[in-house]
C-alpha positions as CSV (number, residue, x, y, z in Angstrom):
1,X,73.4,162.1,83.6
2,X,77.0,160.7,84.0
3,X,79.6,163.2,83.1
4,X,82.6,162.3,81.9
5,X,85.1,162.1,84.9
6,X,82.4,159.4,86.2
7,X,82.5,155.6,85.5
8,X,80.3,152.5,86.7
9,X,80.5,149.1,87.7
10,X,77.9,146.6,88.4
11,X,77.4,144.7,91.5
12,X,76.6,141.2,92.2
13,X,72.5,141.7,92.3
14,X,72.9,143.8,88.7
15,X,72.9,147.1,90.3
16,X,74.7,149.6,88.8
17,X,76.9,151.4,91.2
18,X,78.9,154.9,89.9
19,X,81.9,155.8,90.7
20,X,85.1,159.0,90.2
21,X,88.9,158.1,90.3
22,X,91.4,161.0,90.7
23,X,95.1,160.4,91.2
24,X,98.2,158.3,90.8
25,X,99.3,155.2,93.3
26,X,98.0,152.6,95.0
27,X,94.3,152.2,94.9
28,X,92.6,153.7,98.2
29,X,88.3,153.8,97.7
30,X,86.6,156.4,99.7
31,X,83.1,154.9,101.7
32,X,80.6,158.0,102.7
33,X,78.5,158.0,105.5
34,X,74.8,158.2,106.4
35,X,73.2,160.3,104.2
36,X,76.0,161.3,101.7
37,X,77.1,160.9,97.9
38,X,79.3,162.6,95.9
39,X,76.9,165.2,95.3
40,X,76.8,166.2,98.5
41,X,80.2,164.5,100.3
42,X,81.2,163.6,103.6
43,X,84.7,164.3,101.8
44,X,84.9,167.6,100.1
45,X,88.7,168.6,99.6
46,X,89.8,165.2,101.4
47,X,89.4,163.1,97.8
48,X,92.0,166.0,96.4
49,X,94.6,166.1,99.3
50,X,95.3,162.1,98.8
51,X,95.5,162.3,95.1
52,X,98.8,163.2,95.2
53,X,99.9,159.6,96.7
54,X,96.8,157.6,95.8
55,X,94.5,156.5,93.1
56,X,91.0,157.9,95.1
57,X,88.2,156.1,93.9
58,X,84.5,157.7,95.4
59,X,81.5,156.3,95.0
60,X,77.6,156.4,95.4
61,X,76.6,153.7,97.8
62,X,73.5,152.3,96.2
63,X,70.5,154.5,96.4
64,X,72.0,157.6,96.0
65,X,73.3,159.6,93.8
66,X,73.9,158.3,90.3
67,X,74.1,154.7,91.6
68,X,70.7,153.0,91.3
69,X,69.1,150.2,93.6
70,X,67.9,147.3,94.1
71,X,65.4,145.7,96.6
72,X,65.3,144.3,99.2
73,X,68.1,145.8,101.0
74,X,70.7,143.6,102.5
75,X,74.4,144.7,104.2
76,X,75.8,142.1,101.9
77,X,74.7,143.4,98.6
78,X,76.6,146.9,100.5
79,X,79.5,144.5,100.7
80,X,79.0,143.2,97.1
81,X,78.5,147.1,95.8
82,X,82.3,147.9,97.5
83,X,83.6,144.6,96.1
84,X,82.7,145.7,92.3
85,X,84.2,148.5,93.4
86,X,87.6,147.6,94.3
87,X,87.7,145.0,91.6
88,X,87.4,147.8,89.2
89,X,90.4,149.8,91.2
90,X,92.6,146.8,90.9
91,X,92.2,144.8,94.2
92,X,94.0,145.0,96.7
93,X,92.9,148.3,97.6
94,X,93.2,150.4,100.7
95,X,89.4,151.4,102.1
96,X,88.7,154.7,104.5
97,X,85.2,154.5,105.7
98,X,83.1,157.2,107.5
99,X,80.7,156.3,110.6
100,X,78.3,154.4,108.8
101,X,80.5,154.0,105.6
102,X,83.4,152.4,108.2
103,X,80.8,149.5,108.8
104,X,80.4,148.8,105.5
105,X,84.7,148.4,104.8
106,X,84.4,146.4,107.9
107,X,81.5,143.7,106.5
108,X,83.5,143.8,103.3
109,X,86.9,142.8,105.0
110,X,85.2,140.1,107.0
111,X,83.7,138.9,104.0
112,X,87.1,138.5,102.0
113,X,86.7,141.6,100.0
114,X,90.4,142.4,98.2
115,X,91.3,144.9,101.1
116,X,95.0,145.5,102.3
117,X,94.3,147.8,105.2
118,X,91.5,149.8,106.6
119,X,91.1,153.2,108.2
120,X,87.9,153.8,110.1
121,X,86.5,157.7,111.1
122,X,84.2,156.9,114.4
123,X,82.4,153.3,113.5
124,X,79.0,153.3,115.4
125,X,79.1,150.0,117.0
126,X,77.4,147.6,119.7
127,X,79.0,145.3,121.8
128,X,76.2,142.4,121.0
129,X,74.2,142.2,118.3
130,X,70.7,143.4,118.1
131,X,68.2,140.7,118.1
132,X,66.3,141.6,115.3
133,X,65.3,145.4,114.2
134,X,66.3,147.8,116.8
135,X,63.1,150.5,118.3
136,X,65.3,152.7,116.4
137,X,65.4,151.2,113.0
138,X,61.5,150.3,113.5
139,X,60.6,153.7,114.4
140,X,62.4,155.2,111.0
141,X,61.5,152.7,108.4
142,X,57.7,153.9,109.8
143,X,58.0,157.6,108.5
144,X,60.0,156.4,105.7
145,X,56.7,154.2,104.5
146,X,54.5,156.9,105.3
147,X,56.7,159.5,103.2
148,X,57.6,161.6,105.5
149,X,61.3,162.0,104.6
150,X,61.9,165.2,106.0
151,X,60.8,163.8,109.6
152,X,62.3,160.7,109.7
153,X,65.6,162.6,108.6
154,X,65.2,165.0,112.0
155,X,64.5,161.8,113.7
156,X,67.6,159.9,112.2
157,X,70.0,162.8,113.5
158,X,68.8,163.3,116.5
159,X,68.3,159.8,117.5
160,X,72.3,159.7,116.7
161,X,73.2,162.0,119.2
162,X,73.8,164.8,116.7
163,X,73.9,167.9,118.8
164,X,70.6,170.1,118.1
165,X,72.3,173.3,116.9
166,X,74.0,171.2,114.0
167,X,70.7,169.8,113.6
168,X,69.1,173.4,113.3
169,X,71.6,174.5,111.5
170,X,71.2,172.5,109.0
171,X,67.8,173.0,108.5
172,X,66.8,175.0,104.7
173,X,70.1,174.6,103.4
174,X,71.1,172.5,99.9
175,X,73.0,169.8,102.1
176,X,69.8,169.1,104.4
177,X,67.7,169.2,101.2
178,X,70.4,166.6,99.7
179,X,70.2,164.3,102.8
180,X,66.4,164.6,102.7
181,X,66.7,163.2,99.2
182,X,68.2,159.8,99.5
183,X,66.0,159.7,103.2
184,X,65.2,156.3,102.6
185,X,68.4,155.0,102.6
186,X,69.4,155.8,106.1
187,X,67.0,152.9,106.8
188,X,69.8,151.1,104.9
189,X,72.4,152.6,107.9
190,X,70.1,151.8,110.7
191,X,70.2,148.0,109.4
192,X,74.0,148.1,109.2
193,X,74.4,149.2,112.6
194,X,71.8,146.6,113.7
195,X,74.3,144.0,112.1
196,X,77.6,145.0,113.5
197,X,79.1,144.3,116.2
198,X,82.7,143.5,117.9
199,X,82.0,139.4,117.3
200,X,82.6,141.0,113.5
201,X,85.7,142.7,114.2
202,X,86.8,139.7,115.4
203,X,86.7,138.3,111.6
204,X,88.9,141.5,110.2
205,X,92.5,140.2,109.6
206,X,94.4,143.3,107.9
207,X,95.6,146.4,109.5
208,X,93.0,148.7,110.7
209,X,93.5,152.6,112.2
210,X,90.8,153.4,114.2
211,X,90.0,157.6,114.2
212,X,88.6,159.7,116.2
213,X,87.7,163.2,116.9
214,X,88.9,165.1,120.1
215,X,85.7,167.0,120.0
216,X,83.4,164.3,119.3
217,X,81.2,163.1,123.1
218,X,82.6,160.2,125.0
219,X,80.0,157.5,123.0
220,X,81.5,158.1,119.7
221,X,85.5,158.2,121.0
222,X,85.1,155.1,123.2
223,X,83.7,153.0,120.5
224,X,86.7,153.6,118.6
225,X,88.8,153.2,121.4
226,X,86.5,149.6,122.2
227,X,86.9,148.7,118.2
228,X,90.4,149.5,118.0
229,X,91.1,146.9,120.8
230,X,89.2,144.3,119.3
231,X,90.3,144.3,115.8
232,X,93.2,141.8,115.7
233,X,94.9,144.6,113.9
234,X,93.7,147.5,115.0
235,X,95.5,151.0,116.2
236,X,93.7,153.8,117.7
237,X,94.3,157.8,117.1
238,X,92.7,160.8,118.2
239,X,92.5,163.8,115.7
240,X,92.2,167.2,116.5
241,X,87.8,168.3,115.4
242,X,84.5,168.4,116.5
243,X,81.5,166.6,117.0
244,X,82.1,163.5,114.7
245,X,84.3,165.2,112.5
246,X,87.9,166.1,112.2
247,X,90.6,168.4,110.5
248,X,90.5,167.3,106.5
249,X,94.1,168.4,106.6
250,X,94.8,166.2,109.4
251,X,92.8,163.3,108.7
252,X,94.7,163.3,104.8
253,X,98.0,163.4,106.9
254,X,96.7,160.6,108.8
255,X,95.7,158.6,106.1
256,X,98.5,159.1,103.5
257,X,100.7,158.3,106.5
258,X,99.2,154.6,107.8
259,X,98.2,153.8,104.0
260,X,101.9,154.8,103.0
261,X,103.2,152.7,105.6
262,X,100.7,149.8,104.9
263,X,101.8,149.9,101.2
264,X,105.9,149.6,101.5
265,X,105.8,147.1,103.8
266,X,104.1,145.0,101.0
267,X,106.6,146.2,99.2
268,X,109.4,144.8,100.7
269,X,107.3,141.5,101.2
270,X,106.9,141.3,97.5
271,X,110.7,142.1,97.3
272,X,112.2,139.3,99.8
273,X,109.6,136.5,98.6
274,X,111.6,137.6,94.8
């Protein structure tokens, strides 16, 4: 059941997608990775630190959480759940996506979606596109039709690169059970990474800051590095963390700083053009 701090909006295909706002400023919206909802956040205690310069808007990509869903799944009804999203924030609004999450404010930017700039936590990208489903994305949407949720959630992580003692440790605790539950929409993250590449970064034409962790292996930095080059607006910085994650204190630093930059020098755009 909704509480009362939570709203909806409905996406192009009549899905109903919910959503949180906390805050004061210019409209920033919060995309979660792989595996994560507000229930069970990517962003715990990151939403809070922007507040204080930014309207934060989270939501439940569709499929989890107290968003709902609707078959079959495409990247660009992910693109149209964002876009009813921002239009409810008052577009244009600033997007932060993690991994997964990243590609999804990146198909929305290509697609025209009412974003001013982007920052982007570790996108997991290929340099061509996949013809067709990948062995990976195959393999997983097989234990996700059989039911075997737990499985194909072991498989998804490892198959990721994520190291096996954050794997383990994960094991019989509330988050793994929460991943567990929305299982079958990693197949919806495998599918995104089939469909992104650097020939869509090409099609991104607002500011984009490209993160990543100093602790993270040499895959996961040089993608960033690889996307921050071929984004016709992209920057690249290191922050200090571990294996695909970072600092929440310095990532908000990060983020109020490039978003706060990004936001007066429309400012003064609006200003001379007065």
């Amino acid at each position: 059941m909704l509480s009362i701090h939570d709203h909806t909006t409905t996406s192009a295909d009549g899905t109903v997608i919910a959503y949180d706002r906390r805050g004061a400023g210019p409209p920033l919206v919060l995309v979660e990775p792989a595996a994560h909802f507000r229930g069970s956040s990517a962003f715990d205690g990151l939403a809070e630190r922007l507040a204080s310069d930014f309207r934060v808007y989270q939501y439940d990509r569709r499929g989890r959480g107290l968003s709902a869903d609707t078959p079959p799944y495409a990247v660009s009804r992910e693109v149209e759940d964002l876009a009813a999203v921002v239009a409810a924030a008052g577009a244009p609004a600033f997007a932060y996506g993690f991994s997964s999450g990243a590609l999804v404010a990146l198909h929305a930017a290509a697609a025209g979606v009412g974003l001013r700039a982007l920052a982007l936590l570790e996108p997991p990208f290929q340099a061509e596109p996949a013809e067709g489903d990948s062995a990976f994305t195959v393999t997983l949407e097989s234990l996700l039709a059989a039911g075997r949720h737990d499985e194909a959630t072991t498989y998804f992580h490892r198959s990721i690169g994520v190291p096996d003692e954050i794997t383990d440790g994960m094991r019989d605790t509330p988050a793994w059970e929460a991943m567990v539950s929305v299982a079958p929409t990693l197949a919806y993250d495998a599918r995104l990474s089939d469909e992104s590449s650097h020939r869509l970064l090409e099609r991104v034409d607002v500011p984009a800051l490209v993160l990543d962790s100093s602790g993270s292996t040499d895959d996961l930095t040089g993608w960033a590095s690889a996307a921050s080059r071929a984004l016709p607006y992209g920057s690249h910085r290191s922050l200090p963390g571990g294996w695909h994650g970072v600092d929440q204190e310095a990532l908000a630093l990060a983020l109020s700083d490039f978003f706060g930059t990004a936001d007066r020098a429309a400012r003064e755009v609006v200003g001379r053009q007065r």
